[in-house]
C-alpha positions in Angstrom: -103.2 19.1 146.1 -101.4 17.3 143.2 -98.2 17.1 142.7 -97.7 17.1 138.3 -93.7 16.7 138.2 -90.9 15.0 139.2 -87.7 15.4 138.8 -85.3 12.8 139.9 -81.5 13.3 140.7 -78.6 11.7 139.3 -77.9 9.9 142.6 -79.4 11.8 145.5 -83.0 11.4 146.4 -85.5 12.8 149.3 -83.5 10.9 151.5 -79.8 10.4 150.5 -78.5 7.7 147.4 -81.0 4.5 147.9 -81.6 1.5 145.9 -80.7 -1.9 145.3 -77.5 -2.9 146.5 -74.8 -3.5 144.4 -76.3 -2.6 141.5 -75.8 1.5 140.8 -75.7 4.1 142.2 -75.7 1.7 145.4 -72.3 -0.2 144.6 -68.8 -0.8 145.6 -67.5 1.7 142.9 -69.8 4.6 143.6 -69.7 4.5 147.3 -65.8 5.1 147.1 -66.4 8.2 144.6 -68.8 9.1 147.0 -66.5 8.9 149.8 -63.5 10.8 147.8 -66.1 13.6 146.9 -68.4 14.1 150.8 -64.3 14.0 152.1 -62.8 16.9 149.6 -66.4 18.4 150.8 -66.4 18.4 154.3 -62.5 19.1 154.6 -62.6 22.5 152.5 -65.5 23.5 154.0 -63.7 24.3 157.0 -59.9 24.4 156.2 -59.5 23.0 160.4 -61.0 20.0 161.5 -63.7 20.6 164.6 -61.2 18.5 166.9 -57.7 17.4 167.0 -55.5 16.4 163.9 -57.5 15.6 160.7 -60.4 16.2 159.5 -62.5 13.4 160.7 -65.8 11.8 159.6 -67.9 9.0 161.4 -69.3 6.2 159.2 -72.2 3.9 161.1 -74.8 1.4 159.6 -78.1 -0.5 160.1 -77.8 -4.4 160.4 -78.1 -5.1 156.2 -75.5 -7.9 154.6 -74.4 -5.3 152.0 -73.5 -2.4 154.8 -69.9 -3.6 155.0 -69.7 -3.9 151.3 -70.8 -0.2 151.4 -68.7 0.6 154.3 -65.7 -0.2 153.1 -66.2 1.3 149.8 -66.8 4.7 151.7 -63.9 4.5 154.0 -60.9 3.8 151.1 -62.5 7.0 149.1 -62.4 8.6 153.0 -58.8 7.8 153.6 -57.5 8.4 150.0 -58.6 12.2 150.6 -56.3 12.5 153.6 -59.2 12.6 156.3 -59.9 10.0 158.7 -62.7 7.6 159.3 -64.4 6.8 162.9 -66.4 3.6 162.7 -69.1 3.0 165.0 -70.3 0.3 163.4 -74.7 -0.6 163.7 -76.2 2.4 165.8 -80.0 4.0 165.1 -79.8 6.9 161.9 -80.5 9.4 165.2 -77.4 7.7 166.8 -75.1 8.6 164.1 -76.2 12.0 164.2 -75.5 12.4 167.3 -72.2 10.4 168.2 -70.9 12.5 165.0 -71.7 15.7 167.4 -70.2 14.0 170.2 -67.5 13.1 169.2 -66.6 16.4 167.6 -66.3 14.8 163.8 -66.7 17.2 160.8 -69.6 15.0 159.0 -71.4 11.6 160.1 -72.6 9.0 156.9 -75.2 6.7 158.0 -75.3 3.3 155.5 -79.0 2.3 155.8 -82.2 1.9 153.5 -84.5 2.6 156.6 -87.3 0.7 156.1 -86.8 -1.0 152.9 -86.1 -4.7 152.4 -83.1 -5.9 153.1 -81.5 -6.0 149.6 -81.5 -2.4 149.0 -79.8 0.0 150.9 -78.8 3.6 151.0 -76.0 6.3 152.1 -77.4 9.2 154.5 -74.9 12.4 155.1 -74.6 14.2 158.4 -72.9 17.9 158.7 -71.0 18.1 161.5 -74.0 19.6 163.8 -75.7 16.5 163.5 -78.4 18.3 160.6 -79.2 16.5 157.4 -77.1 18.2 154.4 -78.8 21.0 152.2 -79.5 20.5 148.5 -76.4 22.9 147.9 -73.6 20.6 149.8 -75.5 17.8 147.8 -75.4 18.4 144.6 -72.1 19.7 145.0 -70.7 16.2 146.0 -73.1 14.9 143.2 -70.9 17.1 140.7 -67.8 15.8 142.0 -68.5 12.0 141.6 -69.4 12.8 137.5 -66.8 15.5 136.9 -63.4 13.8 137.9 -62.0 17.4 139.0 -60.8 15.6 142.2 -58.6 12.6 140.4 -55.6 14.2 140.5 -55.8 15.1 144.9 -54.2 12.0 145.5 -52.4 12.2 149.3 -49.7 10.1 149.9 -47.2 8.5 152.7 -48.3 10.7 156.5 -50.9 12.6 154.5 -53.4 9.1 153.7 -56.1 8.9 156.6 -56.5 6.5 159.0 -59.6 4.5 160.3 -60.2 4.2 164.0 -63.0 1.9 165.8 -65.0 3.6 168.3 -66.0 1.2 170.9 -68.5 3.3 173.0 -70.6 4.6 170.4 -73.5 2.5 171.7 -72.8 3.5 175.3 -72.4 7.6 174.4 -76.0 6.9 172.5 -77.9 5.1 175.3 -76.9 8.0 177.4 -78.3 10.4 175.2 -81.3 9.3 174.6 -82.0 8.5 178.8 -81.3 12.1 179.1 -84.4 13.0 176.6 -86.5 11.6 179.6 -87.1 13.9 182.9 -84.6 12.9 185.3 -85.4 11.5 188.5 -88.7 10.3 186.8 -89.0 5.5 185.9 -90.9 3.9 183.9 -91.1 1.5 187.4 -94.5 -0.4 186.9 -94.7 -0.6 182.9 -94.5 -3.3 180.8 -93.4 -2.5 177.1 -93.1 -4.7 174.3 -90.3 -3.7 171.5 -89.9 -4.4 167.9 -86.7 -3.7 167.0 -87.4 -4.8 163.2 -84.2 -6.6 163.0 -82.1 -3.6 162.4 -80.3 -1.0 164.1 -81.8 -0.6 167.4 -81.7 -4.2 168.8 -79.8 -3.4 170.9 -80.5 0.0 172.0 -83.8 1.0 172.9 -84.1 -2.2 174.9 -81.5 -1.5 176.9 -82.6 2.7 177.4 -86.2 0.8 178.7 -84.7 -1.3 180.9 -82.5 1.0 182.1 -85.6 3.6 182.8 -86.5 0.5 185.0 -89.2 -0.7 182.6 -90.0 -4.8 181.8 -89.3 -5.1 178.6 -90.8 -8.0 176.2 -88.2 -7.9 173.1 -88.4 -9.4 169.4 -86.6 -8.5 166.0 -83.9 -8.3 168.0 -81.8 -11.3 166.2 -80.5 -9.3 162.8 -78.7 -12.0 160.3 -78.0 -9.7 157.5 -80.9 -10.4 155.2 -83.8 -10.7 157.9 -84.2 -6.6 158.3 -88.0 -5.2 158.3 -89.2 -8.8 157.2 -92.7 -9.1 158.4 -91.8 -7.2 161.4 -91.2 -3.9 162.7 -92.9 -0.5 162.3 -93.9 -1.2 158.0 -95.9 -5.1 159.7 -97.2 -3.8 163.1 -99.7 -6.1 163.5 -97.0 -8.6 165.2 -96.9 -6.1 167.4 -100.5 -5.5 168.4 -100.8 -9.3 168.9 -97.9 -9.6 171.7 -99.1 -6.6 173.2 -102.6 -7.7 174.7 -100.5 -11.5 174.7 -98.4 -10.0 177.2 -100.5 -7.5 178.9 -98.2 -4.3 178.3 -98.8 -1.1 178.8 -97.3 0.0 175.6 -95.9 -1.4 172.2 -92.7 0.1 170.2 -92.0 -0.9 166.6 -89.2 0.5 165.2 -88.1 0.5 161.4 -84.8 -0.8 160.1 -82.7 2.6 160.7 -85.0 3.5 163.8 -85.5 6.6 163.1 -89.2 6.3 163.1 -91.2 4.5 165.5 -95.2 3.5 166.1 -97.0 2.8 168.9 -99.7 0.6 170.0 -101.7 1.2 172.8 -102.7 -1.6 175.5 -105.8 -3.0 173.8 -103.8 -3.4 170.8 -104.4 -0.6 168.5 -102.0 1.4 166.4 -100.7 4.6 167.4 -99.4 6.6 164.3 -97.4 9.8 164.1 -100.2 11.9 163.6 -101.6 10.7 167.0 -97.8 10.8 168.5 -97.6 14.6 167.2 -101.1 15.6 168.9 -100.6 13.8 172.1 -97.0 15.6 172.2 -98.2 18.4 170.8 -101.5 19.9 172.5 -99.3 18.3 176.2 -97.0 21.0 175.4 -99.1 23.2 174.2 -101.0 23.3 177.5 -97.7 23.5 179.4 -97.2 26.5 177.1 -93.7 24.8 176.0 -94.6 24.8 172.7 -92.8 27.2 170.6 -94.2 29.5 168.7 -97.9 27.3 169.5 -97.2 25.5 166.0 -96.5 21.5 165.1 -94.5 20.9 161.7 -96.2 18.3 159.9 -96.4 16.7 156.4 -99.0 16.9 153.3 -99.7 13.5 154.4 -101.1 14.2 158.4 -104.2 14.3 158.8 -106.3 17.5 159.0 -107.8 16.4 162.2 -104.6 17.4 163.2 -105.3 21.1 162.6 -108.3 20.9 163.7 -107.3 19.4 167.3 -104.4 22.4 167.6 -106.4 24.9 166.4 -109.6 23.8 168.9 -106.6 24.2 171.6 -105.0 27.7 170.5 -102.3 26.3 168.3 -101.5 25.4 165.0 -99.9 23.1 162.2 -97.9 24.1 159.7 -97.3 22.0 156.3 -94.5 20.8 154.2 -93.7 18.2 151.2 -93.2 14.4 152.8 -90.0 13.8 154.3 -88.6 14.3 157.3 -85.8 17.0 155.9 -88.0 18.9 154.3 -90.0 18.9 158.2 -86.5 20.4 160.1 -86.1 22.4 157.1 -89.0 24.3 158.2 -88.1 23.9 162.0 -84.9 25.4 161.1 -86.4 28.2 158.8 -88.7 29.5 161.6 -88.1 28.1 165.0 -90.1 25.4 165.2 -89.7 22.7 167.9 -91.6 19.6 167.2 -93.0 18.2 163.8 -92.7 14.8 161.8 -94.6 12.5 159.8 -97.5 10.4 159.9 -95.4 7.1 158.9 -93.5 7.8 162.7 -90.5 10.4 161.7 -91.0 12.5 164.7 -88.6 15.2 165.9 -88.1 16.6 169.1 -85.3 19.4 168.4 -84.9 20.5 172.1 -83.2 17.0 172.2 -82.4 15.8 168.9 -81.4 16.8 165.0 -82.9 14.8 163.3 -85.6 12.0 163.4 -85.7 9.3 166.6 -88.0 6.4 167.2 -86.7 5.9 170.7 -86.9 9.7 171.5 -90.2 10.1 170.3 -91.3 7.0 172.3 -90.1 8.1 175.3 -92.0 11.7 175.2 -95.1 9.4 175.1 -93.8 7.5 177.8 -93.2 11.0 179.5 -96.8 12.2 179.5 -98.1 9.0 180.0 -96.2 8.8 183.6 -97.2 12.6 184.5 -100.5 12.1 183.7 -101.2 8.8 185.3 -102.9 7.4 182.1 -103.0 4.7 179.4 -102.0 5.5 176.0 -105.6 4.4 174.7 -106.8 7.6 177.1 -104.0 9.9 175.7 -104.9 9.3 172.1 -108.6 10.6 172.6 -106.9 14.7 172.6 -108.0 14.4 168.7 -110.9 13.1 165.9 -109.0 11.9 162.9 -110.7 12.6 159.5 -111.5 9.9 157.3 -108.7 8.7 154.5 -107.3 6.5 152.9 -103.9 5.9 151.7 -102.7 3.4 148.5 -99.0 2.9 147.6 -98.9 1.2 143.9 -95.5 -0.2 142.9 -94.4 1.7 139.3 -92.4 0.3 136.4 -91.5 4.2 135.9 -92.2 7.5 137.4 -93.5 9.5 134.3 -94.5 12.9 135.7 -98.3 12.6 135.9 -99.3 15.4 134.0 -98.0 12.9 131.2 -100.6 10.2 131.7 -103.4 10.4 129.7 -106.4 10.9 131.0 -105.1 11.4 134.5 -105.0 15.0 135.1 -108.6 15.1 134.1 -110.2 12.7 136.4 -108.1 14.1 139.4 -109.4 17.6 139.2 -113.1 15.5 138.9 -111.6 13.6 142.4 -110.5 16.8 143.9 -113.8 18.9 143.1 -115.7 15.8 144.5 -113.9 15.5 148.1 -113.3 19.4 148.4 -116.6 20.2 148.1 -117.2 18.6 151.6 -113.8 19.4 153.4 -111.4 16.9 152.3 -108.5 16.2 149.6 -106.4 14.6 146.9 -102.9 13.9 146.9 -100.9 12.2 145.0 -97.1 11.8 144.9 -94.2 9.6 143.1 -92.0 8.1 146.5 -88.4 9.4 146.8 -87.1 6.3 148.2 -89.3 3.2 146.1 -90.9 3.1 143.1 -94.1 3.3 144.2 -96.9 6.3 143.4 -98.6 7.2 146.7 -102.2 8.2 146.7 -103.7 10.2 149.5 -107.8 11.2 149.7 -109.3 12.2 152.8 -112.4 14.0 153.7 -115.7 13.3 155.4 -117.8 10.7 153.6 -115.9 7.7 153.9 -117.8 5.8 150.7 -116.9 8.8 148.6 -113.3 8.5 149.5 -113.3 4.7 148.7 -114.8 5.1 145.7 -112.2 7.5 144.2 -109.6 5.9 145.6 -110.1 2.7 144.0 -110.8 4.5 140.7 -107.6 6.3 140.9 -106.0 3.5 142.1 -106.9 1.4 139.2 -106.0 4.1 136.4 -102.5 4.4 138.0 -102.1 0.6 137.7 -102.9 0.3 134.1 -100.6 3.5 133.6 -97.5 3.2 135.2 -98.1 -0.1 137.5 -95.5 -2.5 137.4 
């Protein structure tokens, strides 16, 4: 499967507005347009706000230097539109979502570049049911930003909005996520290591561990501003897998900077991904026949060793294009319950909207109390198929049906892997300039070889 096109957005991307901050669309300027248009939005889609007084509409952050930068530029486009602004200041992408439910706000913006380095950064919108916004509701606030139709709505004197701190945001979020876990049942007896990548969950899923009554060994847990996802965290694991077996845990959890991923590691040190997260979760609830529908949402990049371990078991996976929205757009669509991503985007919709490291985490947690077992033990339900995945950084994403040469020698890739099970796929990244290359199937030097082919005709193509 190829993907031959691209076409990007004036601001919005597969994730939100991302990039570099302070240089556009991620600056000052076009966060406060940003804020004037999601506020004129959110406030005529419903002409009463959900609770009392005005409109309202919660603004929270990962630990990046630019996020107040960002976050004031959103609130004084907010305010000038009459509608108030709840700060909650650093809380988990999943935490925003869900405090803007909680505390009964008609939209939640998350400032964040996930698990970029710390000099970009990015602006996530939240409806108020705590669900990513459609493409409509986008590229509706995308027109108003270029179209100046809202300049002259200009509230004045009683009429401008007003900012409020929430102090318990943490608190509300803690207990939600404890309450994802069955009650009455600890994590009394297991030792968990935690990266917390720097970023928004330092403080958090620590504290929900501890809490659950596990010992918890703790690092990237000491944001500065400029330190988020540096050599640390779920995109550098293997910091991870070292303190792991150092410290004899049980379990490892590495978040990224926005936490709404997570992977594991088991207690001899090796990676658990979100394909293995998905089939442990997915065939235990299968068997407990608590799995909707008998169907995982997963992503174009899982592996098809996941199919084959649902299928074995009487169930099923169904695909869609990478990111996590397009995964609860499907969950949405047709009733779905649990899907995510390979890269750790996992959702668990009987307890959450969107995305959640610590969530996910503690499902694994769940099964791994019930059952009495290590995670090594849990992670044999499934065979993975052999891949192999390569990101190459682009000076420009030309669609690649436009590179010469290209089309040809994938359809000579894909004839050559196909013919013994496997596949090609190869997408531009919504959220870096980077091409990602996917080729999986069952001879493992056959793979290589086309991957490193590919790999190199990208490079002298479109590498930058």
């Amino acid at each position: 499967m190829t993907q031959l096109t691209t076409s990007p957005r004036r601001i919005f991307g597969t994730d939100g507005v991302r990039g570099t901050a302070n240089i556009e669309p991620v600056t000052a300027e076009t966060a406060l347009k940003l804020g004037r248009a999601a506020a004129h939005v959110f406030k005529t889609l419903e002409s009463h706000s959900r609770g009392q007084g005005r409109h309202k509409i919660v603004i929270g952050k990962d630990t990046r230097l630019s996020g107040y930068m960002l976050e004031n530029g959103l609130s004084s486009g907010i305010l000038s539109m009459g509608v108030d602004v709840l700060f909650i200041g650093p809380l988990p992408t999943p935490g925003v979502a869900y405090v803007t439910r909680s505390l009964r706000a008609d939209a939640g913006i998350v400032i964040t570049a996930s698990h970029n380095p710390y000099d970009d950064n990015g602006i996530k919108f939240f409806r108020a049911d705590g669900y990513k916004l459609d493409d409509r509701i986008e590229a509706h606030i995308e027109e108003l930003v270029f179209s100046g139709a809202i300049e002259s709505i200009r509230p004045t004197a009683t009429e401008v909005g007003k900012a409020i701190r929430i102090d318990d945001a943490l608190g509300r979020y803690i207990e939600f996520a404890k309450a994802s876990f069955p009650k009455g049942m600890t994590l009394d007896g297991i030792r968990v290591v935690v990266d917390c990548a720097h970023g928004a969950a330092y403080k958090s899923t620590p504290c929900v561990l501890r809490e659950l009554g596990a010992e918890v060994v703790v690092f990237g847990n000491q944001p500065n501003g400029t330190n988020i996802n540096q050599d640390c965290g779920s995109i550098y694991p293997e910091s991870l897998c070292r303190k792991v077996i150092e410290h004899r845990a049980q379990l490892g959890i590495a978040h990224d900077g926005d936490a709404d991923r997570v992977l594991l590691c088991d207690e001899h040190g090796t990676l658990i991904d979100g394909d293995d997260i998905l089939a442990i979760c997915g065939l235990d609830l299968l068997a407990a026949n608590a799995l909707p529908q008998q169907t995982l949402v997963a992503t174009v990049m899982s592996n098809a060793g996941l199919d084959a371990a649902l299928r074995a078991a009487g169930g099923a996976v169904v695909r869609t294009p990478v990111g996590d929205k397009h995964v609860i757009d499907e969950m949405l669509k047709n009733g779905y319950r649990v899907g995510g991503e390979q890269s750790g985007h996992l959702i668990f919709r009987d307890h959450a909207t969107t995305g959640d490291g610590l969530v996910a985490a503690l499902q694994v947690l769940r099964i791994m109390k019930s059952r009495n077992a290590l995670l090594s033990q849990l992670a044999l339900c499934w065979k993975r198929f052999p891949q192999r995945v390569v990101s190459i950084r682009v000076r420009e994403q030309v669609p690649f049906g436009q590179l010469d040469g290209l089309p040809e020698l994938l359809a000579e890739a894909e004839a050559a892997v196909q013919s013994q099970g496997g596949r090609v796929f190869l997408r531009y990244s919504g959220t870096e300039p980077k091409a990602r290359l996917l080729i999986e199937g069952a001879d493992v030097a056959l793979i290589e070889h086309w991957s490193l082919r590919l790999a190199e005709v990208l490079r002298r193509l479109v590498g930058a």
